[in-house]
VEXRO-935429 format. One line per field, with one value per residue (C-alpha): residue number from 1; residue in one letter; x, y, z. Coordinates in Angstrom, 3 decimals, decimal comma. Example, Ala and Ser with C-alpha at 12.3 -4.5 7.8 and 13.67 -1.06 7.14 Angstrom:
BEGIN
pos: [1  2]
code: [A  S]
u: [12,300  13,670]
v: [-4,500  -1,060]
w: [7,800  7,140]
END
This chain:
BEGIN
pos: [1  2  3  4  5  6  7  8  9  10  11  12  13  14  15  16  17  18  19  20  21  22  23  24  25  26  27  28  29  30  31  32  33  34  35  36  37  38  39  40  41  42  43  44  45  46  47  48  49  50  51  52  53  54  55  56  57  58  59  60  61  62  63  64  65  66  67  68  69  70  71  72  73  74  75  76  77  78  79  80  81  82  83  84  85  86  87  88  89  90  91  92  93  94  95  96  97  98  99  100  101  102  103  104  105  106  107  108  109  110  111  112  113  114  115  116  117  118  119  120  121  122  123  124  125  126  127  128  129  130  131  132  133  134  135  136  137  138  139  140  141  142  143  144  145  146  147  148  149  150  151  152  153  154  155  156  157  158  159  160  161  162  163  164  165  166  167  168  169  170  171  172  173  174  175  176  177  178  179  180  181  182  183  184  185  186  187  188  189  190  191  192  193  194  195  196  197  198  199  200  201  202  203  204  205  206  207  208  209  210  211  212  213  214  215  216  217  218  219  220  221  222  223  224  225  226  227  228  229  230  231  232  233  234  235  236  237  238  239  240  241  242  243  244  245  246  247  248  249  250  251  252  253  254  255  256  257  258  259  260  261  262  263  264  265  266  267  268  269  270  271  272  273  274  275  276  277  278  279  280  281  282  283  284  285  286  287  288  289  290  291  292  293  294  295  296  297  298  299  300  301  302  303  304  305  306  307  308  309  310  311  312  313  314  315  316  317  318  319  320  321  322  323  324  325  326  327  328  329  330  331  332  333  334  335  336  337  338  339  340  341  342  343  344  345  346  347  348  349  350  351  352  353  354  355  356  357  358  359  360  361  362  363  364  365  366  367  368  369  370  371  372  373  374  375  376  377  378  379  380  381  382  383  384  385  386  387  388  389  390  391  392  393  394  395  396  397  398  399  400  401  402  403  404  405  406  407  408  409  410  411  412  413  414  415  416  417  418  419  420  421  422  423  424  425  426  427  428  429  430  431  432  433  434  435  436  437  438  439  440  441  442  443  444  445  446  447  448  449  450  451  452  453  454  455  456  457  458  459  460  461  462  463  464  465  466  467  468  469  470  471  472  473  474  475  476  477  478  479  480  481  482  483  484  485  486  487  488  489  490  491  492  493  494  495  496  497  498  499  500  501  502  503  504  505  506  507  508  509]
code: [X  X  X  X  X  X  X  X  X  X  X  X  X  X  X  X  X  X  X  X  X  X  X  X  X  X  X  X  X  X  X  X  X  X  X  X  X  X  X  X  X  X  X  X  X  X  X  X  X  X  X  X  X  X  X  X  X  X  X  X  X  X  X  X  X  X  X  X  X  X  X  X  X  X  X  X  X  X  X  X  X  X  X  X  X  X  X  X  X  X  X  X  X  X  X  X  X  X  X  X  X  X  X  X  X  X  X  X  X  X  X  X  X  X  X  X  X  X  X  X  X  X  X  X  X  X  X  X  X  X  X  X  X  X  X  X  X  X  X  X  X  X  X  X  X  X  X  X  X  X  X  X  X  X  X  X  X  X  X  X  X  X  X  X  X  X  X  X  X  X  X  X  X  X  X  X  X  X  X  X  X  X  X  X  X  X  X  X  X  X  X  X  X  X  X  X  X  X  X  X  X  X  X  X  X  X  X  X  X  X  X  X  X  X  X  X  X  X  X  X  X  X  X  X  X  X  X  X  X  X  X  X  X  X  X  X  X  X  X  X  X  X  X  X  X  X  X  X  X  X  X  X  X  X  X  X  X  X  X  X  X  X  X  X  X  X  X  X  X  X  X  X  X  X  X  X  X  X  X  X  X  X  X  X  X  X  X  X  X  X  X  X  X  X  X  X  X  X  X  X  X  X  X  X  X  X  X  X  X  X  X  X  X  X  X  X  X  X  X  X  X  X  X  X  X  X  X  X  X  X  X  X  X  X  X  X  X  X  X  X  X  X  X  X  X  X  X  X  X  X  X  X  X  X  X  X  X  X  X  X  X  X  X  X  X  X  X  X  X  X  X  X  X  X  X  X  X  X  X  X  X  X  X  X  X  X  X  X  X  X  X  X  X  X  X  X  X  X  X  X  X  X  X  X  X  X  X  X  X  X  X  X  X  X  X  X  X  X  X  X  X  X  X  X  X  X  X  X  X  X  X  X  X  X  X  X  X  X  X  X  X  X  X  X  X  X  X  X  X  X  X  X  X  X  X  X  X  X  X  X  X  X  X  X  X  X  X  X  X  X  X  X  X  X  X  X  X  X  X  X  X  X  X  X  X  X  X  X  X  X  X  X  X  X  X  X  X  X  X  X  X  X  X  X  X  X  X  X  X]
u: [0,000  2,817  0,630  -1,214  -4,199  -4,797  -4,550  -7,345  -9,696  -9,315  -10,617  -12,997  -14,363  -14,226  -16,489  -18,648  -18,940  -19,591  -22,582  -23,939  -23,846  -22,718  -26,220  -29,008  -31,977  -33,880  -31,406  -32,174  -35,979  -36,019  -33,415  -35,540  -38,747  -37,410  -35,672  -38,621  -40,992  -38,056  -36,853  -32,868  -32,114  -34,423  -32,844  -29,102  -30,249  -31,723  -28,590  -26,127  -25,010  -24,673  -25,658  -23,018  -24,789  -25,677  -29,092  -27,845  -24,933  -27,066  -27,682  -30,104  -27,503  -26,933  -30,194  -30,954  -28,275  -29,078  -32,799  -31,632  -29,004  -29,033  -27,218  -27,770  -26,058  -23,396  -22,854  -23,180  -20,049  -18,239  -14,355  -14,027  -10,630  -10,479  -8,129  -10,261  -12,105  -15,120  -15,187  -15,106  -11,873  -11,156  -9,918  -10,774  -13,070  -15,162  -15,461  -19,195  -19,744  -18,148  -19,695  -17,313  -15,288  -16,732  -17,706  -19,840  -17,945  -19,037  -16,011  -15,108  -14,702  -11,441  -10,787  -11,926  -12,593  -15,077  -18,975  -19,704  -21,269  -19,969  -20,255  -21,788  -20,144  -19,787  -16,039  -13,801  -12,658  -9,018  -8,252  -7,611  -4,718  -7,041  -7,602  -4,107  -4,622  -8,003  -7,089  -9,576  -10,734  -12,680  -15,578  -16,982  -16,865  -18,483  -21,765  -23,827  -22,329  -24,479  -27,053  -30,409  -30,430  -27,203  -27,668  -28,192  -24,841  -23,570  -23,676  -21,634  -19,336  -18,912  -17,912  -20,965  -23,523  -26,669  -25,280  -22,063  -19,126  -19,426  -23,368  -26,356  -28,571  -31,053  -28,336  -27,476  -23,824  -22,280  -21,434  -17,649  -18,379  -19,787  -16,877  -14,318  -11,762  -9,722  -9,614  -13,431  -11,446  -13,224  -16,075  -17,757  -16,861  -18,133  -16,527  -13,237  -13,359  -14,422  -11,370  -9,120  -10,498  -9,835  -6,041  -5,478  -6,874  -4,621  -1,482  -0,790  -0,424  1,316  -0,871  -4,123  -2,469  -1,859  -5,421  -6,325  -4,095  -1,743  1,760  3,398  6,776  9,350  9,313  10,595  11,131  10,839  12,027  12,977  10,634  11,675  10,131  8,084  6,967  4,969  4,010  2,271  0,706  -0,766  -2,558  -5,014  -5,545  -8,759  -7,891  -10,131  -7,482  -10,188  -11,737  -7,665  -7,296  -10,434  -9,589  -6,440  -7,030  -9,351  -7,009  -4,575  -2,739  -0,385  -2,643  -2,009  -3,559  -3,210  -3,930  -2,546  -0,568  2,506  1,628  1,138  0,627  1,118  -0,731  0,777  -2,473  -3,175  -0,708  -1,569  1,683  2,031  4,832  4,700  5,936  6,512  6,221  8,287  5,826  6,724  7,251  3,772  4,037  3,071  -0,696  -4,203  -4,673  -7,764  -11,110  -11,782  -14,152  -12,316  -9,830  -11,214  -13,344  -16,958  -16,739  -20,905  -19,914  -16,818  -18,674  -21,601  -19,092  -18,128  -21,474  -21,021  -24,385  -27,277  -28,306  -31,593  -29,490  -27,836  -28,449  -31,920  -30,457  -27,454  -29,413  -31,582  -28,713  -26,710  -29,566  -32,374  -33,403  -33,950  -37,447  -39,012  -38,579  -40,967  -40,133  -37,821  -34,357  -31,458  -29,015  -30,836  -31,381  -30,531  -31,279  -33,184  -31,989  -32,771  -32,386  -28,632  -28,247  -24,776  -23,025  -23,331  -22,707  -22,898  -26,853  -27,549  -29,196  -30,991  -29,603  -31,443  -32,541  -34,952  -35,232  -31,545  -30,888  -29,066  -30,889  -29,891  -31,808  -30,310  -31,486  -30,585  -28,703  -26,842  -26,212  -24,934  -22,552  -20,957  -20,493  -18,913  -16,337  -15,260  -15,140  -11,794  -10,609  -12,076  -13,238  -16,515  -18,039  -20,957  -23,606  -21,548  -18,432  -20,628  -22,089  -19,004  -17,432  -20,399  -19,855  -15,408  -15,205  -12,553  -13,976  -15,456  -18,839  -21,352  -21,416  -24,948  -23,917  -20,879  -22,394  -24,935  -22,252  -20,249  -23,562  -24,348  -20,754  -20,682  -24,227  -22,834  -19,741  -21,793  -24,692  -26,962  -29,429  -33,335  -30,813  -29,496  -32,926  -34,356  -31,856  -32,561  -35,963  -35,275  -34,070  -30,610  -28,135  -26,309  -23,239  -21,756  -18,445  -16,144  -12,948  -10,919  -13,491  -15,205  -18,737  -21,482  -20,827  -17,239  -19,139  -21,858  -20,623  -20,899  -25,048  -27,967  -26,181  -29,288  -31,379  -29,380  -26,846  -29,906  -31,356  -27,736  -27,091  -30,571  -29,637  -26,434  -23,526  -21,009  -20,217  -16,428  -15,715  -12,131  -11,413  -8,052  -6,420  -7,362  -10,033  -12,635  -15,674  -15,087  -11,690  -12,459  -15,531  -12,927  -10,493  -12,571  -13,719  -17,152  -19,482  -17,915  -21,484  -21,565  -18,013  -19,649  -21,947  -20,063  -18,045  -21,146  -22,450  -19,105  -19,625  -22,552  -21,652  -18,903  -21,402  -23,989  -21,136  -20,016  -23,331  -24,078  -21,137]
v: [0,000  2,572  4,167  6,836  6,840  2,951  3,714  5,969  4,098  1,008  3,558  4,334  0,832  -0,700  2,449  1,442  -1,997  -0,602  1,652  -1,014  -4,628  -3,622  -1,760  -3,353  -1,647  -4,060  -3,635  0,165  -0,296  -3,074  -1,159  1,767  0,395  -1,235  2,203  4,486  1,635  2,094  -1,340  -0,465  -4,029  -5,092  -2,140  -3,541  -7,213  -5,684  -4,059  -7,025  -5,951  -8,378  -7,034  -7,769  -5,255  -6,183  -4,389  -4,055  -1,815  1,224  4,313  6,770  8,082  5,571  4,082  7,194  7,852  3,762  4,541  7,073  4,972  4,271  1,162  0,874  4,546  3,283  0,600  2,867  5,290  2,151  1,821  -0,665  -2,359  -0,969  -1,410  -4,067  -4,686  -3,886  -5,425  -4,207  -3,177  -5,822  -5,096  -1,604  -0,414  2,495  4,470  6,090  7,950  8,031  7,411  7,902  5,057  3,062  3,979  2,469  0,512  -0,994  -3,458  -4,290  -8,675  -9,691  -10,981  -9,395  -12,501  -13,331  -12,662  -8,934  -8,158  -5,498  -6,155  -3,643  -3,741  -1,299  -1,650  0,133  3,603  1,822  -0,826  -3,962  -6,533  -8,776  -5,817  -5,015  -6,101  -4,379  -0,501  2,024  4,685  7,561  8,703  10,679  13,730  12,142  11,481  12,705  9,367  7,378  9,031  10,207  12,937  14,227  12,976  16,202  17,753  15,611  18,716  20,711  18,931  18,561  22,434  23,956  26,368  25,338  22,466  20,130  21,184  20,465  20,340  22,549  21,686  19,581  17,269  18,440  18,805  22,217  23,279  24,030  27,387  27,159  26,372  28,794  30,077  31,769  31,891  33,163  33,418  32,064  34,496  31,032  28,290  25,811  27,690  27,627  23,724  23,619  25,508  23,434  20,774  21,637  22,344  19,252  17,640  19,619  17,973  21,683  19,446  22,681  25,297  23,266  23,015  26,321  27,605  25,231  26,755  23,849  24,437  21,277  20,535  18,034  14,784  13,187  9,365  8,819  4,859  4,258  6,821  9,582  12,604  13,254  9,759  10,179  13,946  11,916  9,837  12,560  14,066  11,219  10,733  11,096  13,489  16,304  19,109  21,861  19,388  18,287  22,021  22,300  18,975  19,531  23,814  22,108  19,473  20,091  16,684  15,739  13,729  10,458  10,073  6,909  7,618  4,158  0,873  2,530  6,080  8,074  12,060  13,647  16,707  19,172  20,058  23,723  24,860  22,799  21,850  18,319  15,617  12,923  9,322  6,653  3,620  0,401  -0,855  0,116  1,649  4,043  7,635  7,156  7,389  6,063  6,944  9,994  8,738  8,549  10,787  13,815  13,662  12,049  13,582  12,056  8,789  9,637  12,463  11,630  8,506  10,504  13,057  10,298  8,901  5,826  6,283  8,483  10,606  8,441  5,144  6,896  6,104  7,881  10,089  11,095  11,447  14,309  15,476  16,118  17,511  19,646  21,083  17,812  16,451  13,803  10,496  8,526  5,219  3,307  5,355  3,399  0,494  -1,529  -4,768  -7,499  -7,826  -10,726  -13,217  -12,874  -15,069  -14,882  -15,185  -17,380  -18,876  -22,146  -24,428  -21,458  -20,417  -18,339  -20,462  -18,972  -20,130  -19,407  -20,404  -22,647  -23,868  -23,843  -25,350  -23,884  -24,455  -24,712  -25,681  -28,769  -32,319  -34,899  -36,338  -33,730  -33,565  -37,187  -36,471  -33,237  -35,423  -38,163  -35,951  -34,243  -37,846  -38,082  -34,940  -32,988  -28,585  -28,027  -25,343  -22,848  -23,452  -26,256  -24,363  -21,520  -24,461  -25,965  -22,120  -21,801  -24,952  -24,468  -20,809  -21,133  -20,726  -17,186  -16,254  -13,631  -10,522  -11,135  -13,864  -12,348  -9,972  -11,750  -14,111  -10,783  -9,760  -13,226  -13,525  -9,879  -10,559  -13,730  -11,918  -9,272  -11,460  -10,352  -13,434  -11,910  -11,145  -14,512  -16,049  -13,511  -14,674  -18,567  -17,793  -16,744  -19,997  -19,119  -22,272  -22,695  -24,549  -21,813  -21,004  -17,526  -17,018  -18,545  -21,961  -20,635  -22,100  -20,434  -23,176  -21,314  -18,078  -19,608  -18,788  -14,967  -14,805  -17,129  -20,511  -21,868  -21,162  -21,204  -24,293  -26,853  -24,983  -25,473  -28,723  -29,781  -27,924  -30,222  -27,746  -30,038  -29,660  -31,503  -29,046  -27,252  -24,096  -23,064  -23,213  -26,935  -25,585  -26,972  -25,011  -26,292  -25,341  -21,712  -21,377  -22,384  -20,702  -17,344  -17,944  -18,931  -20,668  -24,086  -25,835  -24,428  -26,173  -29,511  -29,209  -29,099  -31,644  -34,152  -33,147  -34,201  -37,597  -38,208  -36,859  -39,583  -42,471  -41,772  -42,024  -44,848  -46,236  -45,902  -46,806]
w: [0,000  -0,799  -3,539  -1,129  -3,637  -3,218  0,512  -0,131  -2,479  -0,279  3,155  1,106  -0,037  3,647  5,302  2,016  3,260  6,575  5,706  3,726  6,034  9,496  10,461  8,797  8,625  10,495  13,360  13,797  13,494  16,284  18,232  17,426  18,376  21,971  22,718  22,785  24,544  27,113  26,592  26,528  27,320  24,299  21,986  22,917  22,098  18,838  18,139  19,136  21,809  25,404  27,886  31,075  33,918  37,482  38,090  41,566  40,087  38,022  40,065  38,699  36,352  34,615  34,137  32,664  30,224  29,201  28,869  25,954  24,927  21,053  20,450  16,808  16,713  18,966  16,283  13,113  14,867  16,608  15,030  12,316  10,871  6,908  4,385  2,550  5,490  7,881  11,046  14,571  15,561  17,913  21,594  22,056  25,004  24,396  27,638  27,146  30,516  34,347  37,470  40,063  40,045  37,567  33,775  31,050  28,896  25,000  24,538  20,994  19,946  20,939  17,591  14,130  12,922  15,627  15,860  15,523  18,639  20,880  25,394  27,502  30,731  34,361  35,017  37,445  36,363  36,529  34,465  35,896  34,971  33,285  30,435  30,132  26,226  25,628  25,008  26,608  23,731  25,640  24,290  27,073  24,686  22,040  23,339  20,246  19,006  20,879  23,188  21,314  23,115  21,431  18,259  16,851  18,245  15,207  12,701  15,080  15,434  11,796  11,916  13,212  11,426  9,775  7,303  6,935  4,589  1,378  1,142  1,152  4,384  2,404  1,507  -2,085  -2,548  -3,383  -6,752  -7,243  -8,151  -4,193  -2,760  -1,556  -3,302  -0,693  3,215  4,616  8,026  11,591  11,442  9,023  10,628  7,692  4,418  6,580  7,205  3,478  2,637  4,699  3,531  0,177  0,528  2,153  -0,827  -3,052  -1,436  0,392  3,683  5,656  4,167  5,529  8,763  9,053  7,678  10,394  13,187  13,896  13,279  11,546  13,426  12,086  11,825  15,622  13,967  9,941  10,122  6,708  5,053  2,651  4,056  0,690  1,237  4,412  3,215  0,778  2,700  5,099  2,386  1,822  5,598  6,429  9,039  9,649  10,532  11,748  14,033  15,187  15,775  18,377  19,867  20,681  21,629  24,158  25,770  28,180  27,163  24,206  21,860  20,091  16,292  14,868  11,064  9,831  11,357  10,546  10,781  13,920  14,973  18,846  18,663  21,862  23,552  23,464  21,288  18,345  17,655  15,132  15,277  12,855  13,595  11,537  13,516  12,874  14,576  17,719  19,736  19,583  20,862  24,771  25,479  24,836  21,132  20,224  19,497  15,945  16,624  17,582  14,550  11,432  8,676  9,288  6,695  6,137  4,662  2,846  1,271  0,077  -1,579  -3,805  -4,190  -2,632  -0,626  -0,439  2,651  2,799  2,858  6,390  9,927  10,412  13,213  11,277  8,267  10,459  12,068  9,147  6,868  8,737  5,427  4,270  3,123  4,668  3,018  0,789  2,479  4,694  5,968  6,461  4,473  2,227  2,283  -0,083  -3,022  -4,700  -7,180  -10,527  -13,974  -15,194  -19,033  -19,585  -23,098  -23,980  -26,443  -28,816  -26,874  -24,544  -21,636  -17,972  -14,622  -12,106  -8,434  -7,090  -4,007  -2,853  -6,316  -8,960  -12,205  -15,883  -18,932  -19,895  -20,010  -17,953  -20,788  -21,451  -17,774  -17,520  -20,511  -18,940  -15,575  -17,815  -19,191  -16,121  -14,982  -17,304  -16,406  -18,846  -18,281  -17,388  -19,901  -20,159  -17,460  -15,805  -15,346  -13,270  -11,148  -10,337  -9,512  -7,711  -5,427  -5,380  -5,241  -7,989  -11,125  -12,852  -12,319  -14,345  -12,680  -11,237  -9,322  -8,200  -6,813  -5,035  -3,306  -1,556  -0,762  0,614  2,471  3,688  5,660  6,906  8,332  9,788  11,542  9,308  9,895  8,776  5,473  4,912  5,413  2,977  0,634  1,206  1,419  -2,603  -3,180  -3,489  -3,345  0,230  -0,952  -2,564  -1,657  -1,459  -3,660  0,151  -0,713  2,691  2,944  4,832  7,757  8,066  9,157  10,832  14,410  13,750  12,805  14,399  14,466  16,256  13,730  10,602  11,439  11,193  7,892  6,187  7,428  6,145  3,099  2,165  3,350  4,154  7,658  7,118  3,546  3,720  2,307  0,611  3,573  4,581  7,790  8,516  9,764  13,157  13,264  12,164  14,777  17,591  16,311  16,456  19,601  18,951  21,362  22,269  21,425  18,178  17,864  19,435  16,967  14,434  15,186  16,010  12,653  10,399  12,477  11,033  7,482  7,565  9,081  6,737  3,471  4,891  5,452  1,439  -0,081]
END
């Protein structure tokens, strides 16, 4: 990832993936729904999120700040690993209020690959031993991240006035002949983070940190990096200098911005001033790292710049917070769901025949003659062709599939990943085939531990996954569920059920 642009494109593509599977709209309607019947433990079950709270432990306080707890919102702002990817950063500890000596705590899976769910927990205001490897973010300043009450604080925070930068206040992005062309000063708080903004995008890294009052020191630790190198790199951070600036003008403490694994700022608090590291890994500038939140551009906005999404595909609260102006929507706000398979047109034998899905099956046209024939010749080694080389790429994960199916396998995988289980049964539901397999010859049993195993282990089974398959790597599903961490009788069953795959081959043979 030395090219800065692919470092860019690839932030990008993972907060897509974010918007798009890791807050179903389902999710925030249920959350939703149990939230304002006062049902917080409901809304956090809703939202995937354990509850781990003595009721003997909540004082007034917090009871009430968890009665107007979102925890769909706290999922749509929670940090995610990118680069590619979307998950849940894994051991981080999001601090969400104080109480004395103990504070609210959403804890982050230990391991990215496991199920997506975050942990509500009261812990001591001092971490203990035991969490020496879980890293406390605090995000007792960010509460508009996850308390309804606050939502709206959002746009502020964004750089205050009446509407975000870059966009009109019913959501319509500026013009360029809106945007400035020279410094409007502090007197408009939004055309100067606009302006900022757009010499940081220019590659005038110093000039934007000046416009934004910080003063850009010199490098304290470059590793192996040519100074133009990591220049470079800073410009398609996704750091928010303005907001920096008031972050750090309100801290009394040296701050700690991680922009990328290898890639760190200190900030001096108060005076604004910016060291860069270059870490080789280690070791990191001393410190808890800054919230996301209090350094980097807002991704909802950055990904509806590029027109990745569209404001009524946002978070509902975000979507009001960022956009007062904006009209009330015709129908449902939020990520959409999946979309349904549909009749793929594919060459063969010099025709063009339809696959498509019927229950779990996928269909072609041909005759069981011509069927028998095609499994003849593969029999002595011969290429699958036309619709049989799409069912066996379907069923290995190695061959090339039309772009319709394609698609509808990431889709497919990506719910998996993300526990999407009303999704995947909408999909099934369609008749779409379970034993398909990803590009890594993952089946749907290798992901099973992060959605509904209890209800969607028995449908797949049923369905003809085969519980002992092993993807490019030689694991098996049960291997990858322990391996995540996932509930030990989801391993058991797993294991009982390759048992009884191999007693009931060797029962036919």
């Amino acid at each position: 990832m030395s090219d800065p642009r692919v470092v860019a494109d690839q932030e990008l593509a993972s907060w897509a993936l974010v918007r798009r599977y890791a807050v179903p709209r389902w999710m925030i309607e249920r959350a939703t729904e149990r939230r304002l019947a006062g049902d917080w433990r409901g809304a956090c079950a809703a939202a995937h999120i354990d509850v781990d709270i003595d009721p003997a432990d909540l004082t007034p306080q917090i009871e009430d700040d968890l009665r107007h707890l979102a925890p769909d919102l706290l999922r749509w702002h929670a940090p995610r690993v990118r680069y590619g990817r979307a998950e849940l950063s894994p051991r981080q500890g999001l601090v969400l209020g104080r109480y004395g000596d103990a504070v609210l705590c959403a804890a982050t899976p230990l391991h990215h690959d496991g199920a997506q769910r975050l942990r509500l927990r009261l812990v001591p205001a001092d971490p203990r031993p035991s969490e020496a490897d879980v890293q406390r973010v605090d995000w007792t300043g960010l509460r508009h991240l996850w308390d309804a009450r606050r939502s709206a604080e959002l746009l502020a925070h964004c750089g205050g006035g009446d509407r975000p930068p870059f966009f009109h206040a019913d959501g319509t992005p500026l013009a360029p002949e809106e945007l400035p062309d020279r410094d409007p000063g502090g007197g408009d708080p939004v055309r100067h983070a606009e302006w900022v903004g757009l010499l940081h995008e220019r590659g005038a890294l110093r000039e934007a940190s000046a416009a934004a009052g910080l003063v850009f020191g010199e490098a304290e630790k470059t590793w192996t990096w040519a100074e133009e190198r990591w220049q470079r790199r800073l410009t398609v951070a996704p750091v928010d200098l303005a907001l920096l600036e008031r972050t750090a003008r309100s801290s009394s403490r040296d701050l700690r911005v991680d922009l990328f694994w290898d890639l760190s700022l200190t900030v001096e608090g108060g005076g604004g001033v910016i060291t860069v590291f270059a870490i080789d890994p280690f070791p990191l500038p001393q410190g808890p790292p800054l919230a996301d939140g209090l350094w980097r551009r807002l991704p909802d906005l950055d990904l509806l710049r590029a027109g990745r999404i569209t404001p009524e595909e946002l978070h509902p609260l975000v979507r009001d917070a960022l956009f007062p102006a904006r009209p009330p929507a015709d129908g449902p706000v939020g990520p959409p769901g999946p979309a349904l398979p549909v009749p793929v047109a594919v060459p063969c034998r010099r025709r063009q025949h339809g696959l498509r899905f019927r229950d779990g099956v996928l269909e072609d046209s041909h005759t069981p003659r011509e069927r028998d024939r095609e499994r003849a010749l593969r029999a002595f080694g011969g290429a699958p062709s036309g619709c049989f080389a799409v069912r066996t790429a379907w069923e290995d994960g190695r061959g090339r599939l039309p772009g319709a199916l394609l698609r509808l396998r990431k889709d497919l995988f990506r719910r998996m990943e993300h526990g999407d289980t009303p999704g995947v049964l909408r999909l099934l539901d369609a008749g779409v085939d379970p034993r398909v397999r990803d590009r890594g010859g993952r089946t749907l049993l290798h992901l099973v531990h992060r959605v509904d195993h209890e209800v969607l282990l028995p449908r797949l089974l049923a369905a003809g996954v085969d519980p002992r398959s092993r993807d490019h790597l030689n694991r098996t599903p049960a291997w990858t569920v322990q391996y995540a961490g996932g509930p030990r009788a989801l391993v058991r069953a797993l294991d009982a059920a390759e048992l009884d795959a191999a007693q009931h081959d060797e029962e036919t043979v």
